[in-house]
C-alpha positions as CSV (number, residue, x, y, z in Angstrom):
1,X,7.5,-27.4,12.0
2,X,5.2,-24.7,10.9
3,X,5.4,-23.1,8.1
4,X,6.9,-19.8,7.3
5,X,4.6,-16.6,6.3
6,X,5.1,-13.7,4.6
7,X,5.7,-11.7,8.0
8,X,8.2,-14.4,8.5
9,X,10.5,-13.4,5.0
10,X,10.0,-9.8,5.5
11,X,11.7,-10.1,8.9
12,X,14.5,-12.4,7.5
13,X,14.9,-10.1,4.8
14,X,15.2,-6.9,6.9
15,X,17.7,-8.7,9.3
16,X,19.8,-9.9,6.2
17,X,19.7,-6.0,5.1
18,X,20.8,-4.9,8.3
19,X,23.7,-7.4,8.9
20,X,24.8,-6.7,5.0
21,X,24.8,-3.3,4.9
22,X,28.0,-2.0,7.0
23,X,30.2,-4.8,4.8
24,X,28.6,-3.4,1.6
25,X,29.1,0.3,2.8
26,X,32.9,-0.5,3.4
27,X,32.9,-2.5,0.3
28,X,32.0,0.8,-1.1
29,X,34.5,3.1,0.4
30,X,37.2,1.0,-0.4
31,X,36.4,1.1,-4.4
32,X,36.0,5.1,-4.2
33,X,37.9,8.2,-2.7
34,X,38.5,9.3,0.3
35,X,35.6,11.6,0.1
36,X,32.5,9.6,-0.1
37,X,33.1,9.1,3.5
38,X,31.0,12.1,4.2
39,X,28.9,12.6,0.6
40,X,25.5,13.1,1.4
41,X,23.6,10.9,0.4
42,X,26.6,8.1,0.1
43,X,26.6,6.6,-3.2
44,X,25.0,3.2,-3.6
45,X,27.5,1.5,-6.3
46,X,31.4,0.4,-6.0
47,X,33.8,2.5,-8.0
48,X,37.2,1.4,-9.6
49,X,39.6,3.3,-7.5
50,X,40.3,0.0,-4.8
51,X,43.6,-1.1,-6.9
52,X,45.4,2.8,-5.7
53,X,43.6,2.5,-2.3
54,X,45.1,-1.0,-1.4
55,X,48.4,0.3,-3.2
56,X,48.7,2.7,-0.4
57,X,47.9,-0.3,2.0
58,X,51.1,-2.0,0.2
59,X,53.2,0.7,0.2
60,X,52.6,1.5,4.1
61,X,55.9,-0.8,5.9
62,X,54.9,0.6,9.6
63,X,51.7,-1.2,8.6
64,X,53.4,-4.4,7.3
65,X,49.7,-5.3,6.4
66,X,51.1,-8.4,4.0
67,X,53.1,-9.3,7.3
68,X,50.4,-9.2,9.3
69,X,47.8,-11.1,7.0
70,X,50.3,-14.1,6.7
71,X,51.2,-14.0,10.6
72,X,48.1,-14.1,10.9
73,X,47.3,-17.1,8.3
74,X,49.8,-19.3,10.5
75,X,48.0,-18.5,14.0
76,X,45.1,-19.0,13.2
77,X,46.1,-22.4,10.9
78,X,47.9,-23.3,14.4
79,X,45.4,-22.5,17.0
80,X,42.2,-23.8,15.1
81,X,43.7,-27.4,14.1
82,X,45.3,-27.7,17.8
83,X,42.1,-26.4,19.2
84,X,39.9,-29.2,17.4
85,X,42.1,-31.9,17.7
86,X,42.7,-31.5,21.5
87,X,39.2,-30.8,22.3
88,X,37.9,-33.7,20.7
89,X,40.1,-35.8,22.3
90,X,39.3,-34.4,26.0
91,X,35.9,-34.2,24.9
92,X,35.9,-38.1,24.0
93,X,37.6,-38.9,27.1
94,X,35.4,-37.0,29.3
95,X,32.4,-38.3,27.7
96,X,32.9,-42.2,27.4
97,X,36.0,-42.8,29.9
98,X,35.8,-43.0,33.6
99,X,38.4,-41.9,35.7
100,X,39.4,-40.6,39.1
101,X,39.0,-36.8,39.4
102,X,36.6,-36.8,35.9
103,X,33.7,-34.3,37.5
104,X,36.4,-31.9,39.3
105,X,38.4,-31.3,36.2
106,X,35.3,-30.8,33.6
107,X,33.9,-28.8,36.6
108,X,37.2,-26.4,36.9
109,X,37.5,-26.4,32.7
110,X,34.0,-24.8,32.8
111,X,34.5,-22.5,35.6
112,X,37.6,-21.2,33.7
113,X,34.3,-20.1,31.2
114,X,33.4,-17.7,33.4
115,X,36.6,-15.6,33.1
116,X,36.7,-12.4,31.5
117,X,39.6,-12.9,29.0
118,X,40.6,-9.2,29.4
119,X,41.2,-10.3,33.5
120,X,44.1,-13.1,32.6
121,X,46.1,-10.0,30.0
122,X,48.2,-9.0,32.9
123,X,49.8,-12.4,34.7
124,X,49.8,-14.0,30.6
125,X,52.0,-11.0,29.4
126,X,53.9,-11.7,32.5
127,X,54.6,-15.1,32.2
128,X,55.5,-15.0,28.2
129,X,57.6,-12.0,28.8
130,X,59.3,-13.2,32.3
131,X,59.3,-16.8,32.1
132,X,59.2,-17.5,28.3
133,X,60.9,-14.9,26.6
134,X,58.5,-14.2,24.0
135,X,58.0,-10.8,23.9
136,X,56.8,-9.6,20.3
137,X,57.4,-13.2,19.3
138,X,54.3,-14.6,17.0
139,X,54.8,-17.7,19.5
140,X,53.5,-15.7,22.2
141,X,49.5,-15.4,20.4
142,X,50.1,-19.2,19.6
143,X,50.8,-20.9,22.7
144,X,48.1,-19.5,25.2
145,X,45.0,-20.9,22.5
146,X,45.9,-24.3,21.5
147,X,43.2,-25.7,24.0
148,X,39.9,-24.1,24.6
149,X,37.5,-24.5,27.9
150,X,34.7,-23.6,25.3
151,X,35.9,-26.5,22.5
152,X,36.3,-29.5,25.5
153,X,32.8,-28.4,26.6
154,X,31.4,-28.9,23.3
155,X,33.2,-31.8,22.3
156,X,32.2,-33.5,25.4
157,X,28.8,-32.6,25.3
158,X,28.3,-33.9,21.5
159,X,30.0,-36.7,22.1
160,X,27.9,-37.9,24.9
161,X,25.3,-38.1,22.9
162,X,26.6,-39.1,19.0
163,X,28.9,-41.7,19.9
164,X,27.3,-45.1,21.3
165,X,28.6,-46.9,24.3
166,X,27.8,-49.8,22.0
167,X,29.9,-48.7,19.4
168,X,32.9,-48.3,21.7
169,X,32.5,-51.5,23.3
170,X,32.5,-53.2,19.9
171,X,36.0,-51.7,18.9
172,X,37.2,-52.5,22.1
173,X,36.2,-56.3,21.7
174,X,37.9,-56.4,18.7
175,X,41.4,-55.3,20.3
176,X,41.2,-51.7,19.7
177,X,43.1,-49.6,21.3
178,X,42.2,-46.0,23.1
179,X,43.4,-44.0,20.4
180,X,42.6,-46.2,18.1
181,X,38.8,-45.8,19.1
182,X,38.9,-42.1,19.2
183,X,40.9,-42.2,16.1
184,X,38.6,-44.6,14.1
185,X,35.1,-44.5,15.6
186,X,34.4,-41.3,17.5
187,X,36.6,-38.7,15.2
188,X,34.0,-39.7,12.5
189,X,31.0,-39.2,14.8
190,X,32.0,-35.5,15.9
191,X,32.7,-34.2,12.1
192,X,29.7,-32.3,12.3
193,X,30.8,-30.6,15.6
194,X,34.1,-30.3,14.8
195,X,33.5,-28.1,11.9
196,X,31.8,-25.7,13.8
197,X,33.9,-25.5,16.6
198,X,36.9,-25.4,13.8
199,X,35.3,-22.2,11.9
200,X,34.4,-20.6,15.6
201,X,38.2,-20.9,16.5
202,X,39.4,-19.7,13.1
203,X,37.0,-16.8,13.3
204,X,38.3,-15.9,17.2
205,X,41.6,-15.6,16.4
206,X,41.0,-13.6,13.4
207,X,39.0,-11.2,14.8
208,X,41.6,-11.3,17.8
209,X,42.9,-7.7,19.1
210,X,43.8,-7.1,22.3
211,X,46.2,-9.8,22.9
212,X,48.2,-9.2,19.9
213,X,48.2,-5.8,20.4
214,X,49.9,-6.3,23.9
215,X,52.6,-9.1,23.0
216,X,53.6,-7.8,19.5
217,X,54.9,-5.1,17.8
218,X,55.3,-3.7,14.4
219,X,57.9,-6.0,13.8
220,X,55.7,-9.1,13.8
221,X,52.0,-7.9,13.6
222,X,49.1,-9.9,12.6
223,X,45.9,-8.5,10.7
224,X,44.4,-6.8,13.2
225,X,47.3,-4.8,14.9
226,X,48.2,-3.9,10.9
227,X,44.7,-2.4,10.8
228,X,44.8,-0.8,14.4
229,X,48.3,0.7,12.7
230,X,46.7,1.5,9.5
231,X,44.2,3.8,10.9
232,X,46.9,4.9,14.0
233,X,47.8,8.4,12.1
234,X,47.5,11.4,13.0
235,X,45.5,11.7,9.2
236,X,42.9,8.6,8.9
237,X,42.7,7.1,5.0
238,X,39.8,5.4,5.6
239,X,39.3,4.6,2.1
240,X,43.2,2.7,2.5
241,X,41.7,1.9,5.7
242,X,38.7,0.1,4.0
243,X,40.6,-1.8,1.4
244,X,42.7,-3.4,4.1
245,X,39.6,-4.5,5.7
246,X,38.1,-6.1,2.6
247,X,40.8,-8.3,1.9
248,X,41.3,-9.2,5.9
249,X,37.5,-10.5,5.5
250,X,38.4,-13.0,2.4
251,X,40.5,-15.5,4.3
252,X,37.1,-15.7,7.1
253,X,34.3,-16.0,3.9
254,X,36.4,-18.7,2.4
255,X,36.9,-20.9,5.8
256,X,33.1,-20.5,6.1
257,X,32.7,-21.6,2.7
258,X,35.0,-24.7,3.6
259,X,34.0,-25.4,6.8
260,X,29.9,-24.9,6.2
261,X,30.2,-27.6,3.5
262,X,31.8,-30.2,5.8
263,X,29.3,-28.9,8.7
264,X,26.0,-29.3,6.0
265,X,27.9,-32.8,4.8
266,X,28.4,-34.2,8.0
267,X,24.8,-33.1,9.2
268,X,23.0,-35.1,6.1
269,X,25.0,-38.3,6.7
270,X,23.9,-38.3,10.3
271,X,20.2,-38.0,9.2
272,X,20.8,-40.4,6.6
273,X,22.2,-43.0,9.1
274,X,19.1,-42.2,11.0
């Protein structure tokens, strides 16, 4: 690898700028008053008026931003451990099974891929609402997620190449089961992978919108249709605005906390094993 040079830093250092600055700026509203917003130039330090901004975030029930940030909490918790545990399996079994129909199904799981999520809105709030019944039910952002295209993809394609043929003969030899396998040899193997594809998942449905939005209601919101209703008024607080948005960021910096070490871990005992 060659060696980094000082053009090299300078152009880390202005991307990290860059990517930093709109967090810092709203960092910065949310500490101040509502009239910073447009000062000129915008002040460059944090003030000590966040405690009445987010009070106003409390105090706002058509928000229901508590409501929303523990809905929330439990979709995401749902969605991201379903999400890695049944994409590692189907990734296992894609990579180091054989069976009849194996290239057609990995072949229509990655053409579902190339689907616009926005195009599948319609016929999804259809079925939930017709067929389900889950209309502004918190079930209804839950179900649709548990397995990704994206995470089998992944799974399948870093299990092809960490987990030995070897290996799985071995365990079988020795009266292992299927599950057993997966369970004991490969689940190991695809830590590193799994972490990432576990903070990816975590962050998507987050950051998710426009679902939420169309199945739920005010009744049971999650974080992001609190902050669409936070800034719905006819008068926008973005400073109340702002504060609402910091603390909807802490959950994501402490799962990348979490999940980067396990991600870093699981990286340095592969090349140690190497």
């Amino acid at each position: 690898m060659r060696k980094g040079n000082t053009l090299t830093y300078i152009a880390l250092i202005v991307a990290c700028l860059l990517s930093i600055t709109p967090f810092y700026f709203m960092f910065i509203v949310a500490t101040r008053k509502l009239e910073v917003i447009n000062a000129v130039p915008p002040p460059l330090l944090p003030g000590g008026d966040f405690g009445e901004n987010f009070g106003r975030v409390l105090a706002n029930e058509h928000a229901g931003f508590m409501y929303g940030l523990i809905n929330s909490l439990i979709v995401s918790t749902i969605v991201t451990i379903c999400v890695v545990f049944f994409s590692s399996l189907a990734g296992f079994a894609f990579a180091k099974l054989r069976f009849r129909g194996q290239g057609a199904m990995l072949l229509i799981i990655i053409t579902t891929m190339m689907i616009p999520t926005q195009l599948g809105v319609i016929p999804l709030y259809d079925m939930m609402v017709n067929f389900f019944q889950l209309d502004g039910d918190l079930l209804a952002v839950i179900l649709p997620f548990l397995v990704s295209a994206f995470g089998v993809f992944m799974m399948r394609q870093y299990a092809a190449t960490a987990v030995s043929n070897e290996l799985i003969e071995a365990a079988r030899v020795d009266g292992c089961t299927t599950f057993r396998i997966y369970w004991s040899v490969v689940l190991p193997a695809l830590r590193p992978a799994m972490g990432v594809l576990g903070l990816l998942t975590f962050m998507e449905q987050w950051n998710s919108f426009l679902w939420p939005y169309a199945i739920l209601n005010a009744d049971t919101p999650t974080v992001q249709v609190s902050l669409a209703l936070l800034a719905s008024a006819y008068y926008t607080d973005f400073a109340q605005v702002f504060a609402a948005t910091a603390v909807a960021t802490i959950p994501l910096l402490l799962v990348f906390v979490v999940f980067g070490r396990q991600i870093i871990g699981g990286i340095m005992e592969g090349a140690v094993k190497a």
